[in-house]
N, C-alpha and C positions, 0 to 999 in steps of 0.2 A: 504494500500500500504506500509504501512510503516515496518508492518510485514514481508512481503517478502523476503526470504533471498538471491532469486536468480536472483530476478530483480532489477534495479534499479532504482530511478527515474530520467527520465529525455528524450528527444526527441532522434529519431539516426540520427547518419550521415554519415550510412555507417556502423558504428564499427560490433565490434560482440558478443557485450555483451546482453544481452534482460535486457528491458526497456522498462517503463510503466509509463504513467500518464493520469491524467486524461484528460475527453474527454466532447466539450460540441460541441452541431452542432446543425444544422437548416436545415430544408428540407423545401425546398419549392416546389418540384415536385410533391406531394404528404404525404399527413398528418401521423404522427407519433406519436401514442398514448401512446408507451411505456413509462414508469416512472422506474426511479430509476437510478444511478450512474452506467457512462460509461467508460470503461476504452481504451486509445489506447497502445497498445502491440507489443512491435516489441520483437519476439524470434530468441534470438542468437544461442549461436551454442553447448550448454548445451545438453546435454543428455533430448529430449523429455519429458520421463516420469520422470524424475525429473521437468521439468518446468510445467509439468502439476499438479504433487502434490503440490507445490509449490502453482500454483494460484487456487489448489483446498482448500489448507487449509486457504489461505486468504480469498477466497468468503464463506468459512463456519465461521469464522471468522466476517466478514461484515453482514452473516446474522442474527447472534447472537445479533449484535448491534441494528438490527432493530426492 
């Protein structure tokens, strides 16, 4: 996340900036076997395909780490 040059961290409140942190939940209606680091994403008002390279090059980025 910390890469990212067009998101920032942090919750929205409205604004219109895209922002992102992480994410941790629990289902209880129904089990969830997935693994791995969750992100919550609120996209502001950025030109699309720039926020998608953006958090394409951080998730290749994350997967290098792994």
């Amino acid at each position: 996340m910390d890469g990212l040059k067009l998101f920032g961290i942090g919750y929205s409140w409205g604004g219109y900036e895209s922002l992102i942190v992480p994410a941790h939940f629990t289902r209880t209606a129904k089990p969830f076997a997935a693994k791995g680091p969750v992100f919550r994403i609120h996209a502001g008002l950025e030109d699309v395909r720039d926020l998608i390279a953006d958090l394409d090059s951080g998730l290749k980025r994350l997967m290098e780490t792994q």
